[in-house]
Every structure is written in C-alpha cells, then in structure tokens.
mmCIF file of the N, C-alpha and C atoms, coordinates in Angstrom:
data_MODEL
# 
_entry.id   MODEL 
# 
loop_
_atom_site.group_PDB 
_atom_site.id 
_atom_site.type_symbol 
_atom_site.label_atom_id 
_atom_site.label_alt_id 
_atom_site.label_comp_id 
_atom_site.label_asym_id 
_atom_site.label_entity_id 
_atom_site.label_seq_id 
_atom_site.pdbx_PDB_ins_code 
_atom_site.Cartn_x 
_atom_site.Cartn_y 
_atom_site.Cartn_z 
_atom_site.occupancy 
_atom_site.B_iso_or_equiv 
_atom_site.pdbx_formal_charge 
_atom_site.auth_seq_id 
_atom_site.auth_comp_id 
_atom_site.auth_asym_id 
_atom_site.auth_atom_id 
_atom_site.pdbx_PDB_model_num 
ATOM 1   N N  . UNK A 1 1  ? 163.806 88.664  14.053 1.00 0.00 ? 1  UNK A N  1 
ATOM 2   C CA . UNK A 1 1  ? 164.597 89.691  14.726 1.00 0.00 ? 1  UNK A CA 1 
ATOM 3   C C  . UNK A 1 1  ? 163.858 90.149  15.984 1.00 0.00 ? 1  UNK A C  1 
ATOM 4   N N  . UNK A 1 2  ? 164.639 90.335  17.381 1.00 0.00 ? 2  UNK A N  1 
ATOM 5   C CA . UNK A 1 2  ? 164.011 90.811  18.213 1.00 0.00 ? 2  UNK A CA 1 
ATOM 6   C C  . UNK A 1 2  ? 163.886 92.299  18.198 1.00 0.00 ? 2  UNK A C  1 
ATOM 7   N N  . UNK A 1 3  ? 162.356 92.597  18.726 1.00 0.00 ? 3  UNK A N  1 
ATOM 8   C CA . UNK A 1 3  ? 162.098 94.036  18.601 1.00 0.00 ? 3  UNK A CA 1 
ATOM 9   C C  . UNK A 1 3  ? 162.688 94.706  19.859 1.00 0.00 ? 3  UNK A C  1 
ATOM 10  N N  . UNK A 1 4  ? 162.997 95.661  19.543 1.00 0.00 ? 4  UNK A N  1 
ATOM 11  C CA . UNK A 1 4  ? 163.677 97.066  20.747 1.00 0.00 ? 4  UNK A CA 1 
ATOM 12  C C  . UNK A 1 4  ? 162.886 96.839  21.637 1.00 0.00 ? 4  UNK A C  1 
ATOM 13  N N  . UNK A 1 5  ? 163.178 98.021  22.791 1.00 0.00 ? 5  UNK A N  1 
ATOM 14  C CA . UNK A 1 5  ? 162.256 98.222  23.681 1.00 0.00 ? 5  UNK A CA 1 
ATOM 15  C C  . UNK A 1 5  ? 161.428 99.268  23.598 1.00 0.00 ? 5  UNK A C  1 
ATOM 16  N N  . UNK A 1 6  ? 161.622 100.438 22.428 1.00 0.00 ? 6  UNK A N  1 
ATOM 17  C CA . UNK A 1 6  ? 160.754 100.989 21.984 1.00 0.00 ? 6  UNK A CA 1 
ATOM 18  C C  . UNK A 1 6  ? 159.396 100.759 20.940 1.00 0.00 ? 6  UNK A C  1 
ATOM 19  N N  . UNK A 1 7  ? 159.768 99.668  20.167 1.00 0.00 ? 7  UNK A N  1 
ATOM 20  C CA . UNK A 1 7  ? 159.083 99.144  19.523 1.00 0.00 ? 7  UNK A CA 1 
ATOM 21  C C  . UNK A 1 7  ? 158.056 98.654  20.245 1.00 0.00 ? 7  UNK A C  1 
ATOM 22  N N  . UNK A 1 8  ? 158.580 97.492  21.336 1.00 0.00 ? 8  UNK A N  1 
ATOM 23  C CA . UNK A 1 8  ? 157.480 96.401  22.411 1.00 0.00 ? 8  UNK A CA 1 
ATOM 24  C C  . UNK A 1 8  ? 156.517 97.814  22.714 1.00 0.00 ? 8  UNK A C  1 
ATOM 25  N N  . UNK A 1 9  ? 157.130 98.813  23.647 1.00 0.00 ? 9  UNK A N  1 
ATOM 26  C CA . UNK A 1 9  ? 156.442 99.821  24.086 1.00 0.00 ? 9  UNK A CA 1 
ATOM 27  C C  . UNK A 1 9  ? 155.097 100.285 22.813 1.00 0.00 ? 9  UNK A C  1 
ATOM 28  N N  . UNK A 1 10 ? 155.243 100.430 21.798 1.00 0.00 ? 10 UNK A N  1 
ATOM 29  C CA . UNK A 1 10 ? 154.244 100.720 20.832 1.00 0.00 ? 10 UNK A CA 1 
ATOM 30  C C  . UNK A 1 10 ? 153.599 99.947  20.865 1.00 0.00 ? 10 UNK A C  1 
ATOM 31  N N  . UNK A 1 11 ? 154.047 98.906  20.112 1.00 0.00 ? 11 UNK A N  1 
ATOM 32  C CA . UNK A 1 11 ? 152.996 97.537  20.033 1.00 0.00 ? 11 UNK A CA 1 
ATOM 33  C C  . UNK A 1 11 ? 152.354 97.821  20.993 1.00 0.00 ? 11 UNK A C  1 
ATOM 34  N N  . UNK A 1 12 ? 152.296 97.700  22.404 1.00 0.00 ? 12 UNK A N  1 
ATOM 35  C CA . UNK A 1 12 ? 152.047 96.950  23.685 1.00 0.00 ? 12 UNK A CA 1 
ATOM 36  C C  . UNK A 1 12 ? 150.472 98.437  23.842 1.00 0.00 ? 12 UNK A C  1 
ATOM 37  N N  . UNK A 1 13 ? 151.219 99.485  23.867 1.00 0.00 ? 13 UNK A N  1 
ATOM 38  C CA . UNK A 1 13 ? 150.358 100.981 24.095 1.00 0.00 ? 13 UNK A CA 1 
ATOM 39  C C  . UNK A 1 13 ? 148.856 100.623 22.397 1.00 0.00 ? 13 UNK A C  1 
ATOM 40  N N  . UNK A 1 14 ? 149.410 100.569 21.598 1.00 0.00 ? 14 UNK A N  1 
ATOM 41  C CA . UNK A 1 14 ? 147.918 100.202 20.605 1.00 0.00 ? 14 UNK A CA 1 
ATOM 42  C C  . UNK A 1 14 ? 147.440 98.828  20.595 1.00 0.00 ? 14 UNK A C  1 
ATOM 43  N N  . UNK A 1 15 ? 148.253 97.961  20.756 1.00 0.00 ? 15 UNK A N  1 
ATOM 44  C CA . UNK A 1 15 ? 147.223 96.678  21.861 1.00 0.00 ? 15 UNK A CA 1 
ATOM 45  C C  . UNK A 1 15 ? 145.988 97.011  22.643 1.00 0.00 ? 15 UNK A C  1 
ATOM 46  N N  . UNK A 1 16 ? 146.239 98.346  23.786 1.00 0.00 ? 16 UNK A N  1 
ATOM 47  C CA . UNK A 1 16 ? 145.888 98.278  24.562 1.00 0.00 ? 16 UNK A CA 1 
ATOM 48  C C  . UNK A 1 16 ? 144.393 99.919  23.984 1.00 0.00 ? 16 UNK A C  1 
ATOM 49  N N  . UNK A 1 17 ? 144.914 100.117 22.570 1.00 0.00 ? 17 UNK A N  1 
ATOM 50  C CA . UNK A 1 17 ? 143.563 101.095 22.200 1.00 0.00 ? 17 UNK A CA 1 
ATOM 51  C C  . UNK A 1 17 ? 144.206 102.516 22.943 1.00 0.00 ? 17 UNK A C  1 
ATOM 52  N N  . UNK A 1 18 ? 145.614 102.547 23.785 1.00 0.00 ? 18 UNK A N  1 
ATOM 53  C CA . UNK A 1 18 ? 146.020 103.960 24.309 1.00 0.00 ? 18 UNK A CA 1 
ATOM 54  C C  . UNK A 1 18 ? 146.885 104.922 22.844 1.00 0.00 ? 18 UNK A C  1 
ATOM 55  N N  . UNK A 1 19 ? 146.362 106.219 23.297 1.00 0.00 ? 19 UNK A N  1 
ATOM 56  C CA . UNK A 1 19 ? 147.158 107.429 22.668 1.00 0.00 ? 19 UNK A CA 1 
ATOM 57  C C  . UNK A 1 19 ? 148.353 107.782 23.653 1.00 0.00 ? 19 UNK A C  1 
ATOM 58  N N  . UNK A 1 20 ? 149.454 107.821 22.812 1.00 0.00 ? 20 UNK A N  1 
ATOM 59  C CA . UNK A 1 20 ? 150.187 108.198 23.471 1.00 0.00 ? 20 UNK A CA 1 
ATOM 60  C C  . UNK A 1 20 ? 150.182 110.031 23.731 1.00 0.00 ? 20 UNK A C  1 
ATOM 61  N N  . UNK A 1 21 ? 149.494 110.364 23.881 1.00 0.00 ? 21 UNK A N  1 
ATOM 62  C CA . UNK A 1 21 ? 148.787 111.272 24.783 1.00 0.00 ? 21 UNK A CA 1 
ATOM 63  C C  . UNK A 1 21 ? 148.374 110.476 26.526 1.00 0.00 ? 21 UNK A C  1 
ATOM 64  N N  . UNK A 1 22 ? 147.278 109.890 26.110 1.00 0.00 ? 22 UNK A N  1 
ATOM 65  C CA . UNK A 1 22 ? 146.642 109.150 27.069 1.00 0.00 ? 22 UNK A CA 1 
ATOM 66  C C  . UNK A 1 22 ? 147.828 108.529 28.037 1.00 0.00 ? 22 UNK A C  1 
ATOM 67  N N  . UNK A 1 23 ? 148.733 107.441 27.184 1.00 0.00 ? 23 UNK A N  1 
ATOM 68  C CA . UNK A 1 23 ? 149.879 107.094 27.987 1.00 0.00 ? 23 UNK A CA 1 
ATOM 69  C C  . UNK A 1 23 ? 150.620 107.455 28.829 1.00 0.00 ? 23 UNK A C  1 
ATOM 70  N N  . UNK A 1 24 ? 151.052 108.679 28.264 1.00 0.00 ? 24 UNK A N  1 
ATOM 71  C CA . UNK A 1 24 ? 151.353 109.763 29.062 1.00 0.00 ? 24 UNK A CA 1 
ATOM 72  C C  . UNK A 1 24 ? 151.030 110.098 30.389 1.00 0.00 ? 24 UNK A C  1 
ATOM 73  N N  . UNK A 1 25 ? 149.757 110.392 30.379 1.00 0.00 ? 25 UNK A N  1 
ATOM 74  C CA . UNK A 1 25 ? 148.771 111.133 31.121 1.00 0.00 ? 25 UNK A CA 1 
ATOM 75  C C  . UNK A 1 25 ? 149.086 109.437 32.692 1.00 0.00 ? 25 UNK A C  1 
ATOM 76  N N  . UNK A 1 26 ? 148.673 108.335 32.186 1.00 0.00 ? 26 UNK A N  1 
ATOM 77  C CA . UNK A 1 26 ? 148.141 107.403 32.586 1.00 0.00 ? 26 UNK A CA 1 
ATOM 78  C C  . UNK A 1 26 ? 150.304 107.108 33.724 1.00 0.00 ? 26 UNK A C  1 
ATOM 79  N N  . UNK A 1 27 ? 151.258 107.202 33.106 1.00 0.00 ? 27 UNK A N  1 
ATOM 80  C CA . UNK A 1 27 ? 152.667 107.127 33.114 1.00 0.00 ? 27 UNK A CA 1 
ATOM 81  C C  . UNK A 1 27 ? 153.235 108.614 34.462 1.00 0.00 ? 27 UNK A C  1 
ATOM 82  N N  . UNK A 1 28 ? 152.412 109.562 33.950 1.00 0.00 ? 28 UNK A N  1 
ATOM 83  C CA . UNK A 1 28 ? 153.027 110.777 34.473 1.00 0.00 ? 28 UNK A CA 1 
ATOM 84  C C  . UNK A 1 28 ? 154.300 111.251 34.115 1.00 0.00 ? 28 UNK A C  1 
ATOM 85  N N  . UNK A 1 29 ? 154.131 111.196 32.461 1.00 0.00 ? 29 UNK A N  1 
ATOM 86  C CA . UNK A 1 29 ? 155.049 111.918 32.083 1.00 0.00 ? 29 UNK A CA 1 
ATOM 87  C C  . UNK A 1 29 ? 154.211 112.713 30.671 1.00 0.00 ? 29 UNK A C  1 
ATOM 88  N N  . UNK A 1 30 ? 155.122 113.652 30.251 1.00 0.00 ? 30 UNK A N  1 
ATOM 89  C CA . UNK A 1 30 ? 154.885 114.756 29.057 1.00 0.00 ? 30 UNK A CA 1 
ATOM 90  C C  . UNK A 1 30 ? 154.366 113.801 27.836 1.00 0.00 ? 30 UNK A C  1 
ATOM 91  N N  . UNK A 1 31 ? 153.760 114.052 26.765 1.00 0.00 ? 31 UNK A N  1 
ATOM 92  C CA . UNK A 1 31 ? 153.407 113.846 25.493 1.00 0.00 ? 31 UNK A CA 1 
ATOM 93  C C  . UNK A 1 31 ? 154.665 113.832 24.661 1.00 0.00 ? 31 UNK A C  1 
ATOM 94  N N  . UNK A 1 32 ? 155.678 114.477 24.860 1.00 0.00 ? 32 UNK A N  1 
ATOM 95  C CA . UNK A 1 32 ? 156.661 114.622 23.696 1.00 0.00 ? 32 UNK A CA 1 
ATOM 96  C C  . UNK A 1 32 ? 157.782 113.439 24.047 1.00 0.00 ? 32 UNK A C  1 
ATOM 97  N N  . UNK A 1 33 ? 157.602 113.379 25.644 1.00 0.00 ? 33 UNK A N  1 
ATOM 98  C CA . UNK A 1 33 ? 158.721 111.954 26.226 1.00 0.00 ? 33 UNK A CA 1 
ATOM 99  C C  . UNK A 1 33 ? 157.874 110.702 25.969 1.00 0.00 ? 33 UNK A C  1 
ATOM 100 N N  . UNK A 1 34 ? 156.846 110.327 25.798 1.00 0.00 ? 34 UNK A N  1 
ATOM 101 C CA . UNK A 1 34 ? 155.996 109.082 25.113 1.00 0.00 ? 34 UNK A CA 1 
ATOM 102 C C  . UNK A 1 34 ? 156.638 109.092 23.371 1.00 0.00 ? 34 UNK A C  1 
ATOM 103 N N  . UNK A 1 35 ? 156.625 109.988 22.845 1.00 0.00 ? 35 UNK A N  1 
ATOM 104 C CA . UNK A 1 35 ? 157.155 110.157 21.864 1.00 0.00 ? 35 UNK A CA 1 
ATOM 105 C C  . UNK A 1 35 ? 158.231 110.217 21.299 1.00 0.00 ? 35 UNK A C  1 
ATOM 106 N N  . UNK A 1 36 ? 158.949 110.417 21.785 1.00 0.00 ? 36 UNK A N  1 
ATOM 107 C CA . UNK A 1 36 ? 160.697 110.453 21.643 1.00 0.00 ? 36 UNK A CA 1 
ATOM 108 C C  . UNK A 1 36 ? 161.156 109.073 22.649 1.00 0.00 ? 36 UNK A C  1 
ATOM 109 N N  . UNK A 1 37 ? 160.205 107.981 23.149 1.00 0.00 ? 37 UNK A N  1 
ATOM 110 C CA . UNK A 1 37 ? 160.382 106.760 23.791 1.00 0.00 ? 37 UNK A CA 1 
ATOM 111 C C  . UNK A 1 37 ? 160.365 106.005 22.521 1.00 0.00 ? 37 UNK A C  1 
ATOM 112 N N  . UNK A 1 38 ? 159.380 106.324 21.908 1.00 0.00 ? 38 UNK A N  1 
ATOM 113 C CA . UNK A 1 38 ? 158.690 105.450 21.007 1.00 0.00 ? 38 UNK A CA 1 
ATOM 114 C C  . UNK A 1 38 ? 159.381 105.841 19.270 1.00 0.00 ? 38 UNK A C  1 
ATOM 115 N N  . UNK A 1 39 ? 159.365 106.641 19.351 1.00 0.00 ? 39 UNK A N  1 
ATOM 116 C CA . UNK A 1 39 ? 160.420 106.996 18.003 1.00 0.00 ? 39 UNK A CA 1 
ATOM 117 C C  . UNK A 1 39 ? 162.182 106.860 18.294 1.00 0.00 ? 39 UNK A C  1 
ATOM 118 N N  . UNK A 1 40 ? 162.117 106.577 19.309 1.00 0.00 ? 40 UNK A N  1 
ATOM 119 C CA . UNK A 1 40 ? 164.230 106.450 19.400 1.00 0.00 ? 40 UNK A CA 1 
ATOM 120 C C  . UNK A 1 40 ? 164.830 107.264 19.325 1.00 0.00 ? 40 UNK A C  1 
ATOM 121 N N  . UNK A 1 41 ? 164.305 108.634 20.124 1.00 0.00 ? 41 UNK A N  1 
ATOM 122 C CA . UNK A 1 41 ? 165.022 109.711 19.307 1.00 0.00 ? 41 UNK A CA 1 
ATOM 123 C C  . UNK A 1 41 ? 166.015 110.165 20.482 1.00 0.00 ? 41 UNK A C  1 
ATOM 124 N N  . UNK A 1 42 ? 165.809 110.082 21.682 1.00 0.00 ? 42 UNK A N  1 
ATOM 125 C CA . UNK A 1 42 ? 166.786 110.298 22.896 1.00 0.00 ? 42 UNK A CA 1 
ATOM 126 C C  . UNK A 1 42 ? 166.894 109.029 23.299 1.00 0.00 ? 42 UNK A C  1 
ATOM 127 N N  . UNK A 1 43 ? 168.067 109.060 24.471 1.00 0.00 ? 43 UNK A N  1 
ATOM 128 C CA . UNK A 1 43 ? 168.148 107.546 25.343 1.00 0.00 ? 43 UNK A CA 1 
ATOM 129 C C  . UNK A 1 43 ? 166.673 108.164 26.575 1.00 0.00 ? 43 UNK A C  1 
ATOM 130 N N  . UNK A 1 44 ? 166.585 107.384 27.020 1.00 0.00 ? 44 UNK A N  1 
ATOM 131 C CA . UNK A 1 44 ? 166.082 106.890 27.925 1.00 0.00 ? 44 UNK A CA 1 
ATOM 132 C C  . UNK A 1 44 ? 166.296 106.541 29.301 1.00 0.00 ? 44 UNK A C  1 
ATOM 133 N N  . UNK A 1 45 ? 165.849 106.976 30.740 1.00 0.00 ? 45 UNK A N  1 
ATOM 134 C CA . UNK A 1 45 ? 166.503 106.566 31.838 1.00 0.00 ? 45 UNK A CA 1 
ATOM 135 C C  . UNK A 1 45 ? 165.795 105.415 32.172 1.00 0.00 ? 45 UNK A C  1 
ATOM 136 N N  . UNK A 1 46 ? 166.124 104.485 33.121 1.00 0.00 ? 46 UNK A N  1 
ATOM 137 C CA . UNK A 1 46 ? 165.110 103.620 34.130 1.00 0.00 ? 46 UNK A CA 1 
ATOM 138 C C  . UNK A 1 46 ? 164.140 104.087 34.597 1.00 0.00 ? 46 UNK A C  1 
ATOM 139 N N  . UNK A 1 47 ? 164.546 104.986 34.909 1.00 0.00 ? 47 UNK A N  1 
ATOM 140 C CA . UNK A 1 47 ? 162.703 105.524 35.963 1.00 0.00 ? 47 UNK A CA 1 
ATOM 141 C C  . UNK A 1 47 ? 161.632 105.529 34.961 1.00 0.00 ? 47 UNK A C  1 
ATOM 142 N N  . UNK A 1 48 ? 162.124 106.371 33.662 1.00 0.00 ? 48 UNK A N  1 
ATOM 143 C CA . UNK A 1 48 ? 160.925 106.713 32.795 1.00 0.00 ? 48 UNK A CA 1 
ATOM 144 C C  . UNK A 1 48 ? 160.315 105.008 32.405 1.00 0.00 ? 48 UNK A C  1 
ATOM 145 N N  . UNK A 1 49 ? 161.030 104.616 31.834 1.00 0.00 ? 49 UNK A N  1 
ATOM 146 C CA . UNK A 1 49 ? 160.880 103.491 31.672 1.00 0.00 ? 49 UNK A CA 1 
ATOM 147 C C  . UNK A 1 49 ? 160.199 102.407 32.024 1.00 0.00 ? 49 UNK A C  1 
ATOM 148 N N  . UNK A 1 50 ? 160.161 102.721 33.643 1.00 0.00 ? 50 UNK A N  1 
ATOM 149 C CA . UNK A 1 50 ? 159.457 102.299 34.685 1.00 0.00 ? 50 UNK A CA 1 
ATOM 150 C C  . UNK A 1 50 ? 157.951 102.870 34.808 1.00 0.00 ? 50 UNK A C  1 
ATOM 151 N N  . UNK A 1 51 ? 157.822 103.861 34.598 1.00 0.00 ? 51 UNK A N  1 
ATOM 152 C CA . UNK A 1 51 ? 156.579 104.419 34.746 1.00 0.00 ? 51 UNK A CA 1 
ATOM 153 C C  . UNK A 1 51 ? 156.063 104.163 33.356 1.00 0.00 ? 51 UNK A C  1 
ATOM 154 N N  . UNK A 1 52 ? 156.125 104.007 32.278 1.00 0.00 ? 52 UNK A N  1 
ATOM 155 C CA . UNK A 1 52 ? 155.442 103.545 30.919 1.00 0.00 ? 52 UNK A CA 1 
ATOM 156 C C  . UNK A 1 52 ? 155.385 102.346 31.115 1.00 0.00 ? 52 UNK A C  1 
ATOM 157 N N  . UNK A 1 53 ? 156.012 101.014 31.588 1.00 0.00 ? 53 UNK A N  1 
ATOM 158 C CA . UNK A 1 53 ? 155.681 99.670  32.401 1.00 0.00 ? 53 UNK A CA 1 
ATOM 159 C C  . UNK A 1 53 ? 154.838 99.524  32.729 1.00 0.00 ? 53 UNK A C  1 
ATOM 160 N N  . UNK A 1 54 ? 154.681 100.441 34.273 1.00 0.00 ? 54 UNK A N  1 
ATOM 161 C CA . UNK A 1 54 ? 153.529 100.534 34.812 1.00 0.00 ? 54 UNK A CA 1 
ATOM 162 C C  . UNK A 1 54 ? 152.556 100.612 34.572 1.00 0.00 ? 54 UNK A C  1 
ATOM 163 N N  . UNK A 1 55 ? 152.721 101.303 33.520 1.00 0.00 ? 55 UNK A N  1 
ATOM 164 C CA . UNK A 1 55 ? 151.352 102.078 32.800 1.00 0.00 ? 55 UNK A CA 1 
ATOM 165 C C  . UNK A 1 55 ? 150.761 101.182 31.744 1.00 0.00 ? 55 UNK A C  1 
ATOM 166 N N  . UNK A 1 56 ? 151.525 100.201 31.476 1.00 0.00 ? 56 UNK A N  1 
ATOM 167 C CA . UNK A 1 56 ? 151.341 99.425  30.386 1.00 0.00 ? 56 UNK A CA 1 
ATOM 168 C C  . UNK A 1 56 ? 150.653 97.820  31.212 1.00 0.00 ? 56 UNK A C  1 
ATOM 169 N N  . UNK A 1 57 ? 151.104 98.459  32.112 1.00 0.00 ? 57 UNK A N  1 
ATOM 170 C CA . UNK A 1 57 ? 150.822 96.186  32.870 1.00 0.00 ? 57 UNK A CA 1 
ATOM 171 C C  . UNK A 1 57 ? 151.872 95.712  32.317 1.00 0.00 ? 57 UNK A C  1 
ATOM 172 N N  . UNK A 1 58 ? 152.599 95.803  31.961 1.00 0.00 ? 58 UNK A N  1 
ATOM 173 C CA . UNK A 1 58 ? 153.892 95.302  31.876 1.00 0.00 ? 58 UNK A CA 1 
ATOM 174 C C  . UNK A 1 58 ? 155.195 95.380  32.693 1.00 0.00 ? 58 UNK A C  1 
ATOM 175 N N  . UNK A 1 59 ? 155.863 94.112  32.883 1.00 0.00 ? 59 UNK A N  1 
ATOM 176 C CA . UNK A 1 59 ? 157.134 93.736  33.669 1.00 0.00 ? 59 UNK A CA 1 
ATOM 177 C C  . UNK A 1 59 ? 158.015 94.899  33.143 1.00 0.00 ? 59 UNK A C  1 
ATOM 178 N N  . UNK A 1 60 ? 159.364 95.566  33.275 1.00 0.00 ? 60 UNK A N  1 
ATOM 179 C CA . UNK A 1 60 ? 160.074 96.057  33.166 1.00 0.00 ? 60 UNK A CA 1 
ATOM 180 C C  . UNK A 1 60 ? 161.671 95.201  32.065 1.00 0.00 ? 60 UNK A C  1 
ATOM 181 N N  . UNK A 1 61 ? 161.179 94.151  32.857 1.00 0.00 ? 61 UNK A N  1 
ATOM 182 C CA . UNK A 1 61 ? 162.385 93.404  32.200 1.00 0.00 ? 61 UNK A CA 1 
ATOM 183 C C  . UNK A 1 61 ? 161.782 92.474  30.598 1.00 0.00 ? 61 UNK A C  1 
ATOM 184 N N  . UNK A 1 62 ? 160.405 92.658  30.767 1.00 0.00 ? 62 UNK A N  1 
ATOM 185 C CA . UNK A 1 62 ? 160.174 92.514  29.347 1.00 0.00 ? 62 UNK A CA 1 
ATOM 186 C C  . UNK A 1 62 ? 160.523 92.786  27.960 1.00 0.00 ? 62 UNK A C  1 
ATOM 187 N N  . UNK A 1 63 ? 160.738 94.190  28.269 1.00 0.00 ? 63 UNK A N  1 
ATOM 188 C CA . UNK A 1 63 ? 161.243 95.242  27.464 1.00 0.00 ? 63 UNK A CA 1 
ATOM 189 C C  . UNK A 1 63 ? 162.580 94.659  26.904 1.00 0.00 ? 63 UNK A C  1 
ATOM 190 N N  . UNK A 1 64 ? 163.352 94.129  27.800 1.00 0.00 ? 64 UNK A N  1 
ATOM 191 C CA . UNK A 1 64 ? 164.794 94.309  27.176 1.00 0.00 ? 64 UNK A CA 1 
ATOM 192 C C  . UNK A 1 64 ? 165.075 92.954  27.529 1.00 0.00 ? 64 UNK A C  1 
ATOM 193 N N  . UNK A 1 65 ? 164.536 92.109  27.464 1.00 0.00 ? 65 UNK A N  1 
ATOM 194 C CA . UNK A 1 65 ? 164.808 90.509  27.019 1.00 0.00 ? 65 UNK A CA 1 
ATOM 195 C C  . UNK A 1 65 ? 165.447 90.558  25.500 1.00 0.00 ? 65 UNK A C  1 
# 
C-alpha cells in the first residue's frame, strides 16, 4: 500500500533524527502545524507543504506520487 503524504513526511523527519519541534523551527512554521501534518488531523495547503519539503531535502512531488 502506498503511504500518504503525511506518513512519507514522518518517516522522512525521524530518518533524519528531527523533532518535530525542531522541524518546525527548521520549516518556519508552529509545533502544533508539524503535528496536525503528521497526524491527519486538518487538510493542508501547498505552501505549508512546501516549507516541510524544504526542510526535509525533499522534492515536493514526492510526497504525493
């Protein structure tokens, strides 16, 4: 089964040894929007999306292959 794009986002952030605190910080966004990315609990825009990418070394379109 292919994983979400919240899922990749986890994996990808403790791959990398980050708190999503840290992620955050590293993204320029809040602690509770790393969190509610990563648990599925709101949608999500592009931009944010974009900046946790970034933050990750990761493509954008990775995510949602």
């Amino acid at each position: 089964m292919k994983a979400n794009a919240h899922e990749i986002i986890k994996e990808k952030r403790l791959e990398l040894g980050l708190s999503q605190k840290k992620l955050a910080e590293i993204a320029g966004l809040s602690h509770n929007t790393v969190y509610n990315l990563e648990s599925n609990r709101v949608s999500t825009d592009l931009e944010t999306y974009e900046k946790v990418c970034k933050a990750l070394g990761i493509k954008l379109s990775s995510i949602f292959e």
